[in-house]
N, C-alpha and C positions, 0 to 999 in steps of 0.2 A: 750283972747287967742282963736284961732281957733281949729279944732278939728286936724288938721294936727300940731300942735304944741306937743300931744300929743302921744308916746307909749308903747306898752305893750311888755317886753321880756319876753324871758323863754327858759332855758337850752335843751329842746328837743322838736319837733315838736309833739309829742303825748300830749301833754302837751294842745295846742292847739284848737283840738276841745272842749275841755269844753269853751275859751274863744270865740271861733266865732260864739256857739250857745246860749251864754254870753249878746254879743253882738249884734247880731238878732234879739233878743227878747227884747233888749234895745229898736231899731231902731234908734241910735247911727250909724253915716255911718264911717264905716270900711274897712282896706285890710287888708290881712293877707298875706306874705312873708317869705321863708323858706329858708334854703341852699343851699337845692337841685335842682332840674333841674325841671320844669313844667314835662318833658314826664315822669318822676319817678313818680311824685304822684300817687298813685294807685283808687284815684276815676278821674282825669284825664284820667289814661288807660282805669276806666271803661266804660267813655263815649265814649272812641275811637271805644269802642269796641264793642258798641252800635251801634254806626254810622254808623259803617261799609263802613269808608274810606271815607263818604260823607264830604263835609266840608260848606254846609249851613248853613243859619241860624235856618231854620226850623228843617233840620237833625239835629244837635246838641239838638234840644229843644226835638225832638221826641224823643233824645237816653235819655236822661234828665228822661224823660216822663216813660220811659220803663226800667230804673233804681230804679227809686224809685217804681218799682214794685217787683223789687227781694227782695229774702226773707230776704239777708245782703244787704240790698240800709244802705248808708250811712245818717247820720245827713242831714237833708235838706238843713241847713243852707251852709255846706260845699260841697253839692251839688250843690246848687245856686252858690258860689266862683265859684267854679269850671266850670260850664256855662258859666259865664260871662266872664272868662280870655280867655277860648276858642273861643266864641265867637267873643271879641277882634281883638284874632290872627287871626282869620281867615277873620276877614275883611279885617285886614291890607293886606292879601292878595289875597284881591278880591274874596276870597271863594273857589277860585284853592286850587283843592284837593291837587295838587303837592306840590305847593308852600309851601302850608299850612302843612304839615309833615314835609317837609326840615327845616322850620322857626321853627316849635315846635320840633325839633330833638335837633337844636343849640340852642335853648332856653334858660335863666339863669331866676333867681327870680328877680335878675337885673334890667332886662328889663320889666319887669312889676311896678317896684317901679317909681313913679310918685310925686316928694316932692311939687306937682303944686297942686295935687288933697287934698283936705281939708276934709280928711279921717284921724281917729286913727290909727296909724299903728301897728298890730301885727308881729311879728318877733322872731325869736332865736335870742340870743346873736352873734350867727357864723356871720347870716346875715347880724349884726347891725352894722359892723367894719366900719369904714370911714363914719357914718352917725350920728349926732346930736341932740336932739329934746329937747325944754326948759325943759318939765316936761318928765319922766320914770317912767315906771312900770318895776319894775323885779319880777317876779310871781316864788314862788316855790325853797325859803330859806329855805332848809328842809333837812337833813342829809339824801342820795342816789336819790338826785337829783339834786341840786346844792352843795356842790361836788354830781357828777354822780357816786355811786360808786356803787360793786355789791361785796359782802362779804367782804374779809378781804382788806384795803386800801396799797399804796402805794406811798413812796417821791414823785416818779417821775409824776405819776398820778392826784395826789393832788394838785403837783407843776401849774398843767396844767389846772386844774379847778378852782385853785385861781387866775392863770391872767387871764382866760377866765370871771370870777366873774369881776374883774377889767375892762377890757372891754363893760361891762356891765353898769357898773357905772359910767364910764367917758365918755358912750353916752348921760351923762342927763347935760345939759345947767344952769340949772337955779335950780329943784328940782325933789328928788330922792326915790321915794317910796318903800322900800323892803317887801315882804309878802311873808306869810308862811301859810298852815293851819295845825292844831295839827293834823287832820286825815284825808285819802283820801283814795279811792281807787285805788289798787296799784296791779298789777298784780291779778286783779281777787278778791282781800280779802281787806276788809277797814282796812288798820292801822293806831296804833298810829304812828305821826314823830314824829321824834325828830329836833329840830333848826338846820339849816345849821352850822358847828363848823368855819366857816368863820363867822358868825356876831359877836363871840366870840372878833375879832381882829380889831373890830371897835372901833372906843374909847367912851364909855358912854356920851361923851359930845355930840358928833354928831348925836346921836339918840333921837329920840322920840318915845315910842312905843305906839300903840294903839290896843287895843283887841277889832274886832268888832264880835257881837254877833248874829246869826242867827236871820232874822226877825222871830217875831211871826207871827201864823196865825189869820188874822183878823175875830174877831166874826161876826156870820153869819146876816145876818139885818134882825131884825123882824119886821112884822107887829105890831104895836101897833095897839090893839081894843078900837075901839070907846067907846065901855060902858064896 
């Protein structure tokens, strides 16, 4: 298998930067793809905002440059994405500043998805509708996250996150990986989760579970002495 046969979903885009500075430090070649519009992403606005309307390739690298100087610069790793799709765009349009706003105005995640390039792809479930991939990851089977819920639940609500779950599942071809972790950080406080109550309604035959366990850390190497 290629690494484009390969992707990662997940019920919300915050969700995300843990896997693309995941994946960075793999050196595993990645894209990462969202619902929303490129101009929305807020470390995209911040390099617009850098740039200051310039749409070079230098400009972009220097707004780059002078981002990850502020006191809130973002992950590197999603720094770099964000570089590089701009970048992109703005070849496509010869570096015209004009051009280059109008095209990133109309912009979709869409048009950045490329099923040619032999990249893992990260994605929401939203984004993944009408697309394929032999093997899937669905990250974050965890009760107030897939279901998305915030206090007390509802039918209609539920109703909406158990086909969106489905969606999910019927983007995988060949083979289906669902994960959880018992604790995360979660607005600010590390909790325990609890299991998504959707794996409840799969049927014990088509599961395999596996519980992987934090690597240890490796002892440190000593000199051994000659005498």
């Amino acid at each position: 298998m290629s690494f484009a046969d390969f992707a990662v979903l997940y019920r919300t885009d915050a969700q995300s930067e843990a896997l693309v500075e995941a994946f960075a430090r793999s050196g595993m070649p990645f894209k990462k793809h969202g619902a929303g519009k490129p101009a929305d992403d807020t470390v995209v606005r911040a390099l617009l905002r850098h740039a200051a309307g310039a749409a070079s390739r230098d400009a972009l690298a220097a707004a780059a440059e002078r981002l990850r100087r502020d006191t809130d610069a973002p992950d590197d790793a999603v720094l770099r994405l964000a570089l590089q799709r701009l970048t992109l765009l703005a070849q496509s349009c010869a570096f015209d500043p004009a051009r280059f706003a109008d095209t990133l105005a109309l912009a979709s995640e869409a048009d950045f998805f490329d099923p040619r390039a032999d990249r893992v792809s990260l994605l929401t479930i939203h984004a993944a509708k009408g697309l394929e991939f032999p093997v899937v990851f669905i990250a974050g089977l965890e009760d107030g996250i897939l279901p998305l819920i915030f206090g007390a639940s509802d039918p209609v609500t539920l109703a909406e996150e158990r086909r969106l779950l489905y969606v999910g599942i019927t983007r995988a071809k060949d083979r289906l990986l669902l994960s959880r972790a018992d604790r995360r950080m979660l607005r600010g406080k590390v909790r325990e989760q609890a299991p998504s109550r959707f794996l409840a309604d799969i049927e014990r035959e088509l599961l395999r579970q596996q519980k992987s366990e934090l690597p240890r850390k490796r002892p440190e190497d000593r000199q051994l002495s000659l005498f």
